[in-house]
C-alpha positions as CSV (number, residue, x, y, z in Angstrom):
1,X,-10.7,-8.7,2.1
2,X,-7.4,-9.4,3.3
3,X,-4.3,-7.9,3.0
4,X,-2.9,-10.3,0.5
5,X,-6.4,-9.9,-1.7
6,X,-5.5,-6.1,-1.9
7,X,-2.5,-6.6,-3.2
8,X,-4.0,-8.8,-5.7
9,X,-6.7,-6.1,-6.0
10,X,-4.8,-3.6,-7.0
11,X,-3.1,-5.1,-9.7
12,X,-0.4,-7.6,-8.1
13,X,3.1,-6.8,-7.0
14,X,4.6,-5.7,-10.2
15,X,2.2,-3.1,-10.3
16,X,2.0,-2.0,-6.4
17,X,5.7,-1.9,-6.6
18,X,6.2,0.3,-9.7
19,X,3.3,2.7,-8.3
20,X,4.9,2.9,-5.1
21,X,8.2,3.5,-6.8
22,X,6.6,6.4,-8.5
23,X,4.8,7.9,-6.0
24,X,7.1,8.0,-3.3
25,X,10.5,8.2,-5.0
26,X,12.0,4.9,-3.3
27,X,13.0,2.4,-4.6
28,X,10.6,-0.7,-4.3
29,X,11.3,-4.0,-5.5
30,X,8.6,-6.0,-6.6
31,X,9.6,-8.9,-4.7
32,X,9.6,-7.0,-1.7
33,X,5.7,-6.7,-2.7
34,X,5.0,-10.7,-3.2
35,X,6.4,-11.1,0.1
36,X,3.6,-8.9,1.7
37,X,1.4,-10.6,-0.2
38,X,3.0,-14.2,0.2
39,X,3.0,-12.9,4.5
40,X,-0.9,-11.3,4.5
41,X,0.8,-8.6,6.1
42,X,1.9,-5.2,4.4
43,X,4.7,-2.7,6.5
44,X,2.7,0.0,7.9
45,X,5.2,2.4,6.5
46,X,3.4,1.6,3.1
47,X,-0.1,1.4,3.7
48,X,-1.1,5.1,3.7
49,X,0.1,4.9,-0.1
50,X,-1.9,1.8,-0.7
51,X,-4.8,3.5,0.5
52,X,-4.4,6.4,-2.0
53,X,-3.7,3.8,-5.2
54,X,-6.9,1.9,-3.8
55,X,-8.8,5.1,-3.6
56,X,-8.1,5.6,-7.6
57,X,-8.6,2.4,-8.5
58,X,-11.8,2.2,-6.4
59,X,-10.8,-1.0,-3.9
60,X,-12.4,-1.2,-1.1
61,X,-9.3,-1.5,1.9
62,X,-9.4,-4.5,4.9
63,X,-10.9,-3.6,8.0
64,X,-8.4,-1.7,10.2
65,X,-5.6,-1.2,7.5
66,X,-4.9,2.3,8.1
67,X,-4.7,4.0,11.5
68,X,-7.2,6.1,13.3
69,X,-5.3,8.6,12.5
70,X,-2.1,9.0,10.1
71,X,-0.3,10.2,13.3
72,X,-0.8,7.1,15.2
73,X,1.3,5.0,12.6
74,X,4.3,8.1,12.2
75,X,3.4,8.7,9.0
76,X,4.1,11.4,7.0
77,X,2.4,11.8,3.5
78,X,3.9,14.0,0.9
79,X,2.1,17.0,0.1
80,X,-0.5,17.2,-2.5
81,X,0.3,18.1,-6.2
């Protein structure tokens, strides 16, 4: 899987972006999202995120989408609720 199938995968940009909206408490536009898609490549800022909303919805992520480690990409995930 690419990173333009995920997108797809996890329900298209309307979706991803509304998720994203909600999880994170930013703004994201939904055509920011079918640019991603429409590029194969999604910011790295975002893909921790995607990981967690492909976790629920049980998609499998591409091969070297997230970091070794979430330091390595200067991430920082909210904490748990």
């Amino acid at each position: 899987m690419d990173q333009a199938t995920l997108i797809t995968a996890l329900g298209g940009g309307t979706e991803v972006a509304t998720w994203l909206t909600k999880a994170t408490g930013e703004d994201v536009d939904r055509e920011a999202v079918y640019k991603w898609r429409e590029r194969g490549l999604i910011p790295w800022r975002w893909r921790p995120y995607l990981a967690m909303l492909a976790a629920e919805k049980k998609v499998s992520l591409p091969v070297g989408f997230l970091p070794a480690s979430p330091s390595a990409a200067n991430v920082v995930l909210p904490p748990p609720e």
